[in-house]
Structure formats: structure tokens, C-alpha cells
C-alpha positions as a Markdown table, in Angstrom:
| # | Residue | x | y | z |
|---|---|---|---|---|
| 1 | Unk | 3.2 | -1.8 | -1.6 |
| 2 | Unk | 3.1 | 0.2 | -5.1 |
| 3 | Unk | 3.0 | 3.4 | -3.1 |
| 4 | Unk | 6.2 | 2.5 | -1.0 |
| 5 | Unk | 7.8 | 1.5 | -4.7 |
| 6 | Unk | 7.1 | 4.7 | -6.0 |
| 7 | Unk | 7.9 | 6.7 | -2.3 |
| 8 | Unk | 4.8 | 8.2 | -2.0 |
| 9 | Unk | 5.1 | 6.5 | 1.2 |
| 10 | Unk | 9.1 | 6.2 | 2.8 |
| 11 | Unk | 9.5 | 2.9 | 4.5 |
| 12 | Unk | 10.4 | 3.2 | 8.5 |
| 13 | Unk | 12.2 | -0.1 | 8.5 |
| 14 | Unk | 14.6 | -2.2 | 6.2 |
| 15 | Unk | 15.0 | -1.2 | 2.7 |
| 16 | Unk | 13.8 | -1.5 | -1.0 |
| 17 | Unk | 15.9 | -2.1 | -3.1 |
| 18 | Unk | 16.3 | -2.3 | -7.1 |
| 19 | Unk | 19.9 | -3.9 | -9.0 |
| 20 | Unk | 20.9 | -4.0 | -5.3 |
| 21 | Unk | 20.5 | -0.3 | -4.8 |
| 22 | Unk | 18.6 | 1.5 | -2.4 |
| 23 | Unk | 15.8 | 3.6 | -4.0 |
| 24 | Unk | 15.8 | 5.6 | -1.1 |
| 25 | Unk | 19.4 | 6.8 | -2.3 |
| 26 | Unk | 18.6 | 8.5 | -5.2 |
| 27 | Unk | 15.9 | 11.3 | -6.0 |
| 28 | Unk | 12.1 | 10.7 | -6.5 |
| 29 | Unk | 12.0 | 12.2 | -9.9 |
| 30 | Unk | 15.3 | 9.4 | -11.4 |
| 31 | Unk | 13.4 | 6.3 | -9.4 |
| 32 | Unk | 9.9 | 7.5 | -11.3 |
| 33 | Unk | 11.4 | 8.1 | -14.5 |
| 34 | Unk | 12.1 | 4.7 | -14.8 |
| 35 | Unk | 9.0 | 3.4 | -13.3 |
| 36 | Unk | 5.6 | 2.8 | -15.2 |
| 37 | Unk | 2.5 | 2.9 | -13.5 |
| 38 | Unk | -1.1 | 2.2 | -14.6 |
| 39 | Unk | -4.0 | 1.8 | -11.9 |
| 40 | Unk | -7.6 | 0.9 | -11.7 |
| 41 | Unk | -8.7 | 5.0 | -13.2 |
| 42 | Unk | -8.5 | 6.3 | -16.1 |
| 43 | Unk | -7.0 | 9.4 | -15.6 |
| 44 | Unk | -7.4 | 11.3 | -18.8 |
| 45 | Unk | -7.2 | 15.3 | -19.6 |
| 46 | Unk | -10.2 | 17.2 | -21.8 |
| 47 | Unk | -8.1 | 17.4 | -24.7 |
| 48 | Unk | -7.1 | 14.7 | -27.8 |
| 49 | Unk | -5.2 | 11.8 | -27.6 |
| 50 | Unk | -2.4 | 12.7 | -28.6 |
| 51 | Unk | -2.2 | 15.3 | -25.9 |
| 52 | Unk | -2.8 | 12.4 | -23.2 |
| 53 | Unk | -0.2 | 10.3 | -24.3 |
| 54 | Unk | 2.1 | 12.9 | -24.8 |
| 55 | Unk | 1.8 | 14.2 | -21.0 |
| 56 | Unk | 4.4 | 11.8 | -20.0 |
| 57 | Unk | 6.8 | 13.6 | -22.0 |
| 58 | Unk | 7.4 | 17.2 | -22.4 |
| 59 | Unk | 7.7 | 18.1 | -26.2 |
| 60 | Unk | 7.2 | 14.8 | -27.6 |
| 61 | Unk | 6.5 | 15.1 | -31.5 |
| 62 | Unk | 4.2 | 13.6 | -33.6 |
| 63 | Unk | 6.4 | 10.4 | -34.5 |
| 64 | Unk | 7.1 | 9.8 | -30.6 |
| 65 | Unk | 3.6 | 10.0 | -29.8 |
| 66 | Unk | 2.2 | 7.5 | -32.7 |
| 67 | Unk | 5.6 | 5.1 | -31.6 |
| 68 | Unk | 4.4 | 4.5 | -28.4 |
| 69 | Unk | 1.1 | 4.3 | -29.3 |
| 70 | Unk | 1.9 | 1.6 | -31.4 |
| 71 | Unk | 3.9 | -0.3 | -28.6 |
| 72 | Unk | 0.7 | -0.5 | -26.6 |
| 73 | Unk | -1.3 | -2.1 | -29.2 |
| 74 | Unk | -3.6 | 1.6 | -29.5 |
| 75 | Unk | -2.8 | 3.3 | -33.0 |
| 76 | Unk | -5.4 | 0.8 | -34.6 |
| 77 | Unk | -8.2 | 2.0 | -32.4 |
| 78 | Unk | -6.7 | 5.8 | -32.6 |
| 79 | Unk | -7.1 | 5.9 | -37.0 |
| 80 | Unk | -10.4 | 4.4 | -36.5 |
| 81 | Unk | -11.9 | 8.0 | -35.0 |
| 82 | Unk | -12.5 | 9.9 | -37.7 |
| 83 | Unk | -9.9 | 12.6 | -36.1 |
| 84 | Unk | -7.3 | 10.2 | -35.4 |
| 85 | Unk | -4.8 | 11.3 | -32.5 |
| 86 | Unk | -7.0 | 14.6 | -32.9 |
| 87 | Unk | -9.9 | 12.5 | -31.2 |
| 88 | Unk | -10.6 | 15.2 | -28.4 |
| 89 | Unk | -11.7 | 12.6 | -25.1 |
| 90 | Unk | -13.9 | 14.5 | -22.8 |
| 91 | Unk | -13.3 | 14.9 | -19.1 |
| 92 | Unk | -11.6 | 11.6 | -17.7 |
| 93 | Unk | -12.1 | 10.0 | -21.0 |
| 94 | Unk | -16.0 | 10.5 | -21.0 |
| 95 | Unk | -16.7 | 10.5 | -25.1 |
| 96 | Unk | -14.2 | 7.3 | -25.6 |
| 97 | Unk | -15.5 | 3.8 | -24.5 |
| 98 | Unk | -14.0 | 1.8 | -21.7 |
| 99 | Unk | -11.8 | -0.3 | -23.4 |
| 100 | Unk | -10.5 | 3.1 | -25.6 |
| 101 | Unk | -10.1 | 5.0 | -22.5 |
| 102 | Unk | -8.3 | 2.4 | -21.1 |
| 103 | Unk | -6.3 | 1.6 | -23.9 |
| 104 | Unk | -5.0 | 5.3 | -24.4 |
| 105 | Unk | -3.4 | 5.4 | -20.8 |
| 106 | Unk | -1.1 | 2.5 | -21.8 |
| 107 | Unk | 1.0 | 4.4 | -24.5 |
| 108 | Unk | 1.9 | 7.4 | -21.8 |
| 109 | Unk | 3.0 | 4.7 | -19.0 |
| 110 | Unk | 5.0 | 2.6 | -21.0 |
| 111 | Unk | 7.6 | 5.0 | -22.8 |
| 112 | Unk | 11.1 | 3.7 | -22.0 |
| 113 | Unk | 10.1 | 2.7 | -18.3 |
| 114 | Unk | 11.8 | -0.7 | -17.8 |
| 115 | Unk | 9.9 | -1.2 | -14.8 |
| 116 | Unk | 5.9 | -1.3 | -15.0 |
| 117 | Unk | 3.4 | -1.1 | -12.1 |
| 118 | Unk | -0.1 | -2.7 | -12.8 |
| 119 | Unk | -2.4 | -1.5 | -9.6 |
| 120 | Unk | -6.0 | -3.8 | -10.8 |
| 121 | Unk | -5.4 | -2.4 | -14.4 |
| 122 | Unk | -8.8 | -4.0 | -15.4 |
| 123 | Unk | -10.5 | -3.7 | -12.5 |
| 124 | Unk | -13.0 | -1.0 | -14.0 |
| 125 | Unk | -13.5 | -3.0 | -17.5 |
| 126 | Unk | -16.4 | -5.4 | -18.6 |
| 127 | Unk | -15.3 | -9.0 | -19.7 |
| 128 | Unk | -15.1 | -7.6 | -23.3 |
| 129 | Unk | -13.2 | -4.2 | -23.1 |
| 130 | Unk | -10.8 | -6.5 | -20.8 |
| 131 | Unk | -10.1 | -8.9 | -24.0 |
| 132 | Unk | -9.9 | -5.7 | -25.9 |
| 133 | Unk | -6.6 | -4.4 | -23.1 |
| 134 | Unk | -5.3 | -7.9 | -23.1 |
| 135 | Unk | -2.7 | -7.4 | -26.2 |
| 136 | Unk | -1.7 | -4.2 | -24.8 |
| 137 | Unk | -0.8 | -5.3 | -21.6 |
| 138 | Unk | 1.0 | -7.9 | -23.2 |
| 139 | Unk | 3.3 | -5.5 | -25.4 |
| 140 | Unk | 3.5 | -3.0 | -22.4 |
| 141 | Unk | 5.4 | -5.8 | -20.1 |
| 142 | Unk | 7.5 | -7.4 | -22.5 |
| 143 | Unk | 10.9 | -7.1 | -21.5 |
| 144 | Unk | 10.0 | -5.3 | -18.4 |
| 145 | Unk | 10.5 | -6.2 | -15.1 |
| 146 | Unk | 6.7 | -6.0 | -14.1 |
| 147 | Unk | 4.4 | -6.4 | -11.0 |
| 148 | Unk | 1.0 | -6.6 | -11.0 |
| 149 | Unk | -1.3 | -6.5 | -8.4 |
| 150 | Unk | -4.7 | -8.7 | -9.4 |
| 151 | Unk | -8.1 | -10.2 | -8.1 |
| 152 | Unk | -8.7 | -11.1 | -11.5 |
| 153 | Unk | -6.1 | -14.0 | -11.0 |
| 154 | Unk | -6.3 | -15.3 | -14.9 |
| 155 | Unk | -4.3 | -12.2 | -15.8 |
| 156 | Unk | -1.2 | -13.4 | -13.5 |
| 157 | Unk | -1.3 | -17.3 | -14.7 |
| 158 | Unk | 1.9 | -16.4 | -17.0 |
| 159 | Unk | 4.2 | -14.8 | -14.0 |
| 160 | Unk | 7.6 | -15.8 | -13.3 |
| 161 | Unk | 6.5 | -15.6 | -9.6 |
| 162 | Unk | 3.3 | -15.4 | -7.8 |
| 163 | Unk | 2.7 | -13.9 | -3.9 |
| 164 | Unk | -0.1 | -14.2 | -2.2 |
| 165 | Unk | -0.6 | -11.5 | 0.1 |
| 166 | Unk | -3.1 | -11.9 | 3.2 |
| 167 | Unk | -3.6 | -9.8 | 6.3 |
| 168 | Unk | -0.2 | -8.3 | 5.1 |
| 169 | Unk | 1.6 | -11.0 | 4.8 |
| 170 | Unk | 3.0 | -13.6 | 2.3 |
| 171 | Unk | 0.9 | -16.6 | 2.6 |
| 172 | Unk | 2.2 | -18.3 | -0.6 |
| 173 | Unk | 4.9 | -18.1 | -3.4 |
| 174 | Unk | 5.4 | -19.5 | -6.3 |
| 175 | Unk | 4.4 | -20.1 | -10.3 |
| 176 | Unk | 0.6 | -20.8 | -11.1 |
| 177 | Unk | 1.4 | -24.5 | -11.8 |
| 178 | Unk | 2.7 | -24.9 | -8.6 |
| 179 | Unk | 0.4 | -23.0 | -6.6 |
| 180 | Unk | -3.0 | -25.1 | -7.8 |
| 181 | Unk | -0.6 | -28.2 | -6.8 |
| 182 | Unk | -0.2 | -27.2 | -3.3 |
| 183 | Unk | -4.3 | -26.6 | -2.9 |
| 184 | Unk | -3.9 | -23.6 | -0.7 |
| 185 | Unk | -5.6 | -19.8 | -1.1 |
| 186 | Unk | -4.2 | -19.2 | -4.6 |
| 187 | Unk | -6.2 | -22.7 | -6.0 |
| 188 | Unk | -9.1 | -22.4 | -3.9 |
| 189 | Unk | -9.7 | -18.5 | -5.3 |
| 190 | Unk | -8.4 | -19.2 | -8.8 |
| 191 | Unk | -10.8 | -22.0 | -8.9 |
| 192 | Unk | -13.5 | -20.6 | -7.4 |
| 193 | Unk | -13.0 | -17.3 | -10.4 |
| 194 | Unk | -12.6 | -20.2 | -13.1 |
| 195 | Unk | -16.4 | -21.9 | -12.0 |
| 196 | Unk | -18.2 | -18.3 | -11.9 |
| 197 | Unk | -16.6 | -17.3 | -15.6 |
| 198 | Unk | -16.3 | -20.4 | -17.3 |
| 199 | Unk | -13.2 | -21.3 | -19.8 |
| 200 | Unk | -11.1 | -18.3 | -20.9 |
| 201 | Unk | -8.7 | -17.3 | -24.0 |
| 202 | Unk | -6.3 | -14.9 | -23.3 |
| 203 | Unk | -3.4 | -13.6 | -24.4 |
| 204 | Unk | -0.4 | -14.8 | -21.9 |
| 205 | Unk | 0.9 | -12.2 | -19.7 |
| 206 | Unk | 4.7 | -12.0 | -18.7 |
| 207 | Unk | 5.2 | -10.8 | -15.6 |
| 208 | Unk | 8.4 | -11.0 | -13.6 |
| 209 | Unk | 8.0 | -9.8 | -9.4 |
């Protein structure tokens, strides 16, 4: 679904469309430009920090590159290395923890996209680096129109609307509260995730599909 969003993939039928236009009416380059998307990899260069988060922008200076760093919640964890945004990460991230790896892609997808794409964001993280992401997910979708696409079903309780997608198709819609009401897929997994990891604190999520 993401990659028909993004037209890696051109739909064959019907149409997608965005403010009632047609994405496939304008150029790939304007419909990504305004897109965000973060997936379940870390993607990251063998070169510093501020390199990485700068590769979403060609020429972005110093004060661009700590601003959106501190958007996503990451210029706290950035000062604590010793070098700062000089930090060099290794191949994909190698010589930075999870939950640092992570947190550095978040800077780079966010800038001025009002639309964000969440692909299992923190599939690849332990219980605590996912706490550790948690605030800068939260900053990162603020104000955005954002979808995210989850097994980890704690991370969608806050969205404005909730599919449930099986064997390609919608089997449910609707907010969390709602959902757990009706006793259908959505409780029975969301319970079943609740039993095996116990009570959680997290900080709510705003996502709008």
C-alpha cells in the first residue's frame, strides 16, 4: 500500500488520491517531496550524523540540520557523543545503538513533509530502544497527516482511524475504543499483545489515515 503511495508501484485500477487530486497527475519527485517515509531499516551512510540527516536535503547548513534534529526529539542524544553531529556512524549505523540509529533517521524524514509514512518503524527495536523512539514519533506526526502500518498495535491506540487489513482486504474500521467494543480481529490481537507484554506507558501517538 505504502509503495502504491509513494508510485513505486502505479495502480492498474481506480485512483489515489490526495486534497482530491490524483497523485498520478503530478511528477514522482513533487508527490515525494511532500511525503515522509521511515521503514523497519535503518538505512544510514558511513559518515557523521549530520551528514545522514542532511541527505534529505542538498546544502542544508548547520542550523537546518540541528532544527530538525531537534523536531525529532534527537539533538539530546546527538551532544551526548563526544563529537556531537561529528559522531561518524559506521556502515548502516553499526557504532550507534539501536535506539540512536533509529532515532537519527527521524530528523532526515521529517523535514517539511506534511505527510509521514511509518512502514513497522519499530519493528527492529527491543522494548527499551522502542520507549527511547516513542517521543520522536510523537513530534515527527504532529500536525501531519500520518499512516502507519503496525503489528505492534499499542503504537496505533491514539489514531483518528484504524483499518484492519486481512487477506487484502478491510476487515474492520474504526477508533481503538470502538474496535475492542465490537470483539472482532483488532480486540482479539490487541488483547492477545496486551497479556504477553503486560501494562504499558507510552507516549500517545497521533495518527490521522
Amino acid at each position: 500500500m505504502l509503495a502504491l503511495l509513494l508510485r513505486l508501484y502505479e495502480v492498474n485500477q481506480g485512483d489515489i488520491m490526495i486534497d482530491g487530486q490524483t497523485i498520478g497527475a503530478v511528477s514522482r519527485q513533487s508527490l515525494r517531496q511532500q511525503t515522509g517515509y521511515v521503514g523497519q531499516d535503518v538505512y544510514l551512510f558511513r559518515d557523521t550524523i549530520a551528514r545522514n540527516i542532511a541527505f534529505g536535503k542538498a546544502g542544508a547548513t548547520q542550523d537546518e540540520i540541528v532544527a530538525a534534529a531537534k523536531a525529532a526529539c534527537a539533538h539530546e542524544f546527538i551532544m551526548g557523543f563526544p563529537l556531537g553531529y561529528d559522531t561518524p556512524v559506521g556502515e548502516h549505523g553499526t557504532q550507534l545503538s539501536a535506539a540512536s540509529a533509529s532515532a537519527s533517521r527521524w530528523p532526515r524524514a521529517g523535514e517539511n513533509a506534511p505527510i509521514i509514512l511509518l512502514d513497522e518503524a519499530t519493528a527492529a527495536l527491543d522494548s527499551e530502544s522502542e520507549k527511547q523512539v516513542q517521543e520522536a514519533i510523537e513530534h515527527l506526526c504532529r500536525n501531519r497527516t500520518t499512516i502507519v502500518i503496525a503489528h505492534r498495535l499499542h503504537t496505533i491506540m491514539h489514531a483518528d482511524a484504524i483499518l484492519v487489513v486481512e487477506g487484502g482486504e478491510i476487515v474492520e474500521r474504526g477508533r481503538h475504543d470502538d474496535l475492542l467494543r465490537r470483539g472482532g480481529r483488532y480486540a482479539s490481537f490487541f488483547r492477545l499483545q496486551h497479556r504477553d507484554t503486560g501494562p504499558l506507558t507510552l507516549a500517545p501517538v497521533s495518527a490521522t489515515a
